[in-house]
DRENROSE-852439 format. One line per field, with one value per atom (N, C-alpha, C): residue in one letter; x, y, z; residue number from 1. Coordinates in steps of 0.05 Angstrom, whole numbers, plus 32768, in hexadecimal, padded with zeros to 4 digits. Last residue first. Example, Ala and Ser with C-alpha at 12.3 -4.5 7.8 and 13.67 -1.06 7.14 Angstrom:
<pts>
residu = (s:s:s:a:a:a)
east = (8101:8111:8102:8108:80F6:8108)
north = (7FD3:7FEB:8001:7F8E:7FA6:7FBE)
up = (808E:808F:809D:809C:809C:809C)
num = (2:2:2:1:1:1)
</pts>
This chain:
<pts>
residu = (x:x:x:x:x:x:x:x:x:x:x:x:x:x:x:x:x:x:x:x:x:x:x:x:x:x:x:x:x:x:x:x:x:x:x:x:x:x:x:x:x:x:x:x:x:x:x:x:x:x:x:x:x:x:x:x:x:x:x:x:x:x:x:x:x:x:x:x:x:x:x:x:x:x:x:x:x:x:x:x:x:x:x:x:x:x:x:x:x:x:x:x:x:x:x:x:x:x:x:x:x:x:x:x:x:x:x:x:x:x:x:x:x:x:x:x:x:x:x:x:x:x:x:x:x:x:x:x:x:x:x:x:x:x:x:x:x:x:x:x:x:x:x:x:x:x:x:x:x:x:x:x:x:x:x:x:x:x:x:x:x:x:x:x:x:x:x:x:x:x:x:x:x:x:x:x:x:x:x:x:x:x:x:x:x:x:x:x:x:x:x:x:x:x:x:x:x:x:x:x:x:x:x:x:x:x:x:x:x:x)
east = (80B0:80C1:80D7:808F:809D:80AA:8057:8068:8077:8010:801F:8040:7FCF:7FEE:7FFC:7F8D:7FB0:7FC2:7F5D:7F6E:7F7F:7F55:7F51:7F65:7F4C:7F67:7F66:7F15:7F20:7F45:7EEA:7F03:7F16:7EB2:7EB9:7ED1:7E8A:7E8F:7E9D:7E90:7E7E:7E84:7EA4:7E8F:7E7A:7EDC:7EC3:7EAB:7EF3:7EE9:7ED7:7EF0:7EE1:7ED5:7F18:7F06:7EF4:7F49:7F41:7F23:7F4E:7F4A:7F41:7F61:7F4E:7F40:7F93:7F80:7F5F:7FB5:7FAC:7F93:7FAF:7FA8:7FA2:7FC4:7FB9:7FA6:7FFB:7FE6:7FD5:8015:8011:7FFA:8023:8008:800A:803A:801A:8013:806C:805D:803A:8076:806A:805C:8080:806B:805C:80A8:808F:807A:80D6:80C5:80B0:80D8:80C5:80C2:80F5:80DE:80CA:8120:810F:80F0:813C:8135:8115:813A:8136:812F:8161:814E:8149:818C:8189:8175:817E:817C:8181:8177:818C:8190:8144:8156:8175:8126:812A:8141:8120:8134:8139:8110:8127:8130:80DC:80E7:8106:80C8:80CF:80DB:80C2:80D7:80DF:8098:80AF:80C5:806D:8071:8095:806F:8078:807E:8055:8069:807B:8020:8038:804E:800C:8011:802A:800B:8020:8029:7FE0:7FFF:8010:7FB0:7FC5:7FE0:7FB1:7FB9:7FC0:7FAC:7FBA:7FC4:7F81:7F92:7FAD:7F53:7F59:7F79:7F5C:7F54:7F64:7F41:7F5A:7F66:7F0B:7F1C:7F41:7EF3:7F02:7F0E:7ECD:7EEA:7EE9:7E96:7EA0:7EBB)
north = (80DE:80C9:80DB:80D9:80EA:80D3:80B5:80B7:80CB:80C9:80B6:80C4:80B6:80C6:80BD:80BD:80AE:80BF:80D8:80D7:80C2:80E4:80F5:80F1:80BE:80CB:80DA:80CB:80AB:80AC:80ED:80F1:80DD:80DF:80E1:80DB:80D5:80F3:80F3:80AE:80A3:80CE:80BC:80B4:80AE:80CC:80E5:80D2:80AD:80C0:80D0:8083:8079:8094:80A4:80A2:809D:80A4:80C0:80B0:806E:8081:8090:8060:8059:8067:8087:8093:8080:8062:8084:8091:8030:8037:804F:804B:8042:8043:805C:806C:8066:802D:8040:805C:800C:8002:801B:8025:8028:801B:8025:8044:8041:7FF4:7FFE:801E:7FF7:7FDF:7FEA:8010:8020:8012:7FF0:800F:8017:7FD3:7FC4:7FE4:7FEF:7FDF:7FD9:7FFD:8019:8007:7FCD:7FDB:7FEE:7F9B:7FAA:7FC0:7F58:7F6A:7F8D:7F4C:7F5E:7F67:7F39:7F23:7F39:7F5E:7F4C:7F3B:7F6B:7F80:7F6C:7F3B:7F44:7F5A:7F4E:7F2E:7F35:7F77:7F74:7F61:7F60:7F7D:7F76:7F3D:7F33:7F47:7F60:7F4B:7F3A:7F76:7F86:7F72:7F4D:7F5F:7F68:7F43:7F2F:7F41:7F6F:7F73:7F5A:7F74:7F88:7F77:7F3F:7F3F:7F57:7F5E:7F45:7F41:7F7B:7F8D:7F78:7F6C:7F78:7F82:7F50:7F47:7F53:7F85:7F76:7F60:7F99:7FA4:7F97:7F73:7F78:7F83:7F7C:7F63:7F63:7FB7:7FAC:7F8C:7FA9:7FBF:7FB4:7F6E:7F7D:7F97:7F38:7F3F:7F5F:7F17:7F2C:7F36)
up = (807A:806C:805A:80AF:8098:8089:80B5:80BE:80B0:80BC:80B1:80B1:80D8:80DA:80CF:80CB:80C4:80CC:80D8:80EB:80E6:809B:80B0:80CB:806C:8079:8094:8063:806F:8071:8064:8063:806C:8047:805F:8060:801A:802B:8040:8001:801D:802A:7FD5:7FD4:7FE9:7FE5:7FD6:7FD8:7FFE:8008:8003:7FC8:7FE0:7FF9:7FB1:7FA3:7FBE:7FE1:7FCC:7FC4:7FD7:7FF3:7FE6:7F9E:7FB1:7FCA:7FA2:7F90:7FA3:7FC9:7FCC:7FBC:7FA1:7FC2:7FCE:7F76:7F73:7F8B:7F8D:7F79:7F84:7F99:7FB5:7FA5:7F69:7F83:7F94:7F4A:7F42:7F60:7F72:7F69:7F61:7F6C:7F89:7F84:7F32:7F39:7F58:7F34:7F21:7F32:7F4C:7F5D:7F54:7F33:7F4D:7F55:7F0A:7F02:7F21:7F21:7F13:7F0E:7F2C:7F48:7F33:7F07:7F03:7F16:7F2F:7F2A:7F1F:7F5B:7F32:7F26:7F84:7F63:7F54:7FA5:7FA2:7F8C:7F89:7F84:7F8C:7F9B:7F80:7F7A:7FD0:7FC8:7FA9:7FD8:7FE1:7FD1:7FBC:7FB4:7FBF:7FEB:7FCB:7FBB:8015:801E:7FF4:8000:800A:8008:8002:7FE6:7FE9:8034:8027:8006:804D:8046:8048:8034:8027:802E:8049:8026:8027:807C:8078:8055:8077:807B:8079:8068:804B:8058:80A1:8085:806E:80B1:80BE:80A7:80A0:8094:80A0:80AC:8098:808B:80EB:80D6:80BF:80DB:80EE:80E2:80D3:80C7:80C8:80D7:80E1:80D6:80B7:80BB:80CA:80CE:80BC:80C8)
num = (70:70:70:69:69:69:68:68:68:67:67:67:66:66:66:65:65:65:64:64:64:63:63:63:62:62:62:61:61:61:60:60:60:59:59:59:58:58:58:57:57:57:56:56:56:55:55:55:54:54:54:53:53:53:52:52:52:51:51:51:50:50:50:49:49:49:48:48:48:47:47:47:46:46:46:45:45:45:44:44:44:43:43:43:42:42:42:41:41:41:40:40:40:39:39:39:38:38:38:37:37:37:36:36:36:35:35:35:34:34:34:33:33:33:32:32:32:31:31:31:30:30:30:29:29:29:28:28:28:27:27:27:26:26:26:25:25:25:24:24:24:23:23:23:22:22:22:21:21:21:20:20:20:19:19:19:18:18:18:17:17:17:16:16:16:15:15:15:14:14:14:13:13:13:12:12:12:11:11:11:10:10:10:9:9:9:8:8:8:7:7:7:6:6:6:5:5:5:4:4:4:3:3:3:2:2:2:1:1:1)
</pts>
């Protein structure tokens, strides 16, 4: 069985091949307002997940993230 760690190691490569296709697109002309909605529903989406999973296991699965300013 995979790893917490594992795991997020690989969704961290998918992101940031996602990232690296965003850049290339915006050099292509690409619609920028469009790949932003697209990263907007995925960062919802993921946040709202957390959120739901917290309430259900009761257990604050943000608790010890730090997360950078931005």
């Amino acid at each position: 069985m995979p790893t917490v760690q594992e795991k997020l190691h690989e969704a961290l490569k998918l992101l940031q091949e996602a990232l690296d296709l965003s850049v290339e697109s915006f050099a292509k002309g690409a619609d920028k307002r469009a790949i932003g909605a697209v990263w907007s529903t995925f960062l919802t989406e993921f946040f709202d997940a957390i959120k739901q999973k917290s309430k259900e296991s009761k257990e604050n699965l943000l608790q010890f993230v730090r997360l950078p300013r931005m």
